[in-house]
C-alpha positions, 0 to 999 in steps of 0.5 A: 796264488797271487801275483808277487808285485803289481800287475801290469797286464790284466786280461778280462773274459766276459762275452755275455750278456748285456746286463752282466758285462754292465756289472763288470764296468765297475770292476774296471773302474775299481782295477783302474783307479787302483793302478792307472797303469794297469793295461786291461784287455777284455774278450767280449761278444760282438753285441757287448762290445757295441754297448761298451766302446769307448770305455776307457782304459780297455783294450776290447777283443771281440769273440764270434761265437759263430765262429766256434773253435777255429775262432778260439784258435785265431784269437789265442794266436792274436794274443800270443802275437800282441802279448808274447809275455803272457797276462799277469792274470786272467779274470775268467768271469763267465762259467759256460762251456764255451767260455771256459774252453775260450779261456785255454787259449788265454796265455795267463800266469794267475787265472781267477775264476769262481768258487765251486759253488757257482762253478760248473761245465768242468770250470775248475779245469781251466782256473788256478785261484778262486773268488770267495765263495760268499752265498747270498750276494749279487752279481755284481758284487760276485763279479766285483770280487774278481779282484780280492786274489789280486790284492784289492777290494772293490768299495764303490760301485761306479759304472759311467757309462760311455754314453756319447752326447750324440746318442744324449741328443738323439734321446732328447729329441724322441719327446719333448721335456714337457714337465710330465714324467715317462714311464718307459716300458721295455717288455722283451728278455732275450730270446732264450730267457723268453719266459721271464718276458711278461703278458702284453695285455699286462703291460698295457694296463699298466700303460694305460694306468700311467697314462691316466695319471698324466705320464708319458709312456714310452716303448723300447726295445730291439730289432728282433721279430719277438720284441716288435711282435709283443710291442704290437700286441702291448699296442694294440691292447691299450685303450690310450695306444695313440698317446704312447710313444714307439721306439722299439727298433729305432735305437742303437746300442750306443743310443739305449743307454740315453733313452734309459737314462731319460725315463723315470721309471723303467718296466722290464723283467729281468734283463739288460735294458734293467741293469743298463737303466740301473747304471744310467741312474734310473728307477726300475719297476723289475718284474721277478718270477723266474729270478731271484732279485736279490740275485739278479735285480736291479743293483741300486733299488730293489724298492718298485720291484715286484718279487713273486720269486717265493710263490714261483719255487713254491708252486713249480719247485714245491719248496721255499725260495730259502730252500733253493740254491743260490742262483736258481732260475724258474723258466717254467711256462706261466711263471710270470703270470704270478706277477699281477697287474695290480702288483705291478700298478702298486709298485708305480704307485710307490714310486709316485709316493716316493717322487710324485 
């Protein structure tokens, strides 16, 4: 099923999570470059939105999902009332139930959604047309694909950001440009990912190997009670811990981009903070166990990450990761302690061949 002539209003579902509404930045860029005229709304989460505000040719409509069905009803009657002719197409680009019940109040001819394989949660009940189903692909390149039932194919990947220069400012003025390069450490997943999060005495000796080598070392991180009790802990197992610069809580999320894009090389498992640091140009030192970065990776260079996803699916799910479907996560307890640090102090020392 395709639109019969050029759409005019295309409406975007993606809620969460950080990094995943960062891969679909360049979907928009792809939608706006074909037809400028195109008038794109997205639904988005709260925090997502904060991220993104200000990108341009997007109309956003946030969704609390505090507010359960009564909120799905109040925004289908908001878009019947602003949109009384219906989208020419929905993207539903999220399989949760949640967002799949969130998208029956979407007012759409054409509703695109995934291919059965990545389907689930009764999401086929609530789309019209599918994406291709292309096994072994990022995504990114899954979510990029959103427009191929449109008429178009997505050839560059392209995110610019909506930084402003403010929070530029404020990255410039947290160390001084001093000639040494920084290694930023941003340790935390969200909390319900929280076993792809790292060992703190891991980072720290990482840390203090960077530090012996003459960078700077940088914290980041939220202002959850989790991230600063891991920067604590990453802290206070450093031999060097007073040369390490500590902004975990002090940025927003208009300022993380910045500070990102600030560091040369960025340590984090698989996160937002990686995937925003990847669009912002940076090189990342991605930590994979419990993912597959072939799959959820920093999209740009998987060359300085670390993949014990193979030893991972062998020990917990006692098959090869070639033997597992596409997409599968191993959260299981101990599962990042398969990363090394000697893995990880190798993967700096690429780099540090690589750029000096």
């Amino acid at each position: 099923m395709r639109p019969s002539s050029l759409p005019r209003h295309i409406c975007l579902l993606r809620l969460s999570a950080l990094g995943d509404v960062t891969h679909v930045v360049p979907l928009v860029r792809t939608l706006r470059k074909a037809w400028p005229e195109v008038a794109l709304t997205w639904i988005i989460g709260k925090g997502e939105h904060r991220l993104l505000a200000g990108l341009e040719g997007v109309d956003f409509v946030e969704y609390d999902k505090s507010s359960g069905f009564k909120g799905m009803r109040a925004l289908g009657r908001s878009l019947r009332t602003a949109h009384p002719q219906r989208f020419d197409a929905l993207l539903q680009m999220q399989v949760a139930a949640r967002a799949n019940l969130l998208s029956a109040f979407v007012p759409a001819r054409l509703r695109i959604g995934y291919d059965r394989s990545r389907s689930k949660d009764l999401h086929g009940l609530f789309i019209n047309a599918r994406i291709e189903d292309r096994p072994g692909i990022h995504v990114l390149d899954a979510i990029g694909s959103f427009c191929e039932p449109l008429g178009l194919k997505q050839t560059e990947v392209v995110w610019d950001l909506p930084v402003p220069q403010e929070a530029h400012a404020w990255a410039r003025a947290q160390w001084d440009a001093d000639g040494r390069r920084s290694l930023m450490i941003s340790p935390c997943t969200s909390p319900q990912h929280a076993l792809r999060t790292w060992r703190a005495d891991r980072y720290a000796a990482v840390a203090d190997h960077a530090i012996d080598q003459g960078w700077k070392v940088v914290l980041c991180g939220g202002r959850s009670d989790f991230e600063r009790s891991t920067g604590d802990a990453i802290l206070a197992a450093m031999k060097s811990r007073d040369q390490a610069i500590d902004l975990i809580g002090k940025d927003t999320l208009k300022q993380l981009p910045a500070l990102l894009a600030r560091a040369d090389l960025l340590v984090t498992p698989d996160s937002g903070p990686m995937h925003i640091g990847n669009a912002m140009g940076t090189k990342v030192l991605g930590l994979h166990a419990a993912s597959n970065p072939a799959r959820s990776g920093p999209y740009s260079d998987h060359r300085y990450c670390v993949d014990r996803y193979d030893d991972a699916a062998r020990k917990y799910l006692g098959k090869p990761a070639s033997e597992l479907k596409w997409g599968t996560k191993i959260e299981h307890e101990g599962v990042m302690d398969l990363v090394t640090v000697d893995d990880a102090i190798a993967a700096f020392e690429r780099y540090r061949s690589d750029f000096g």
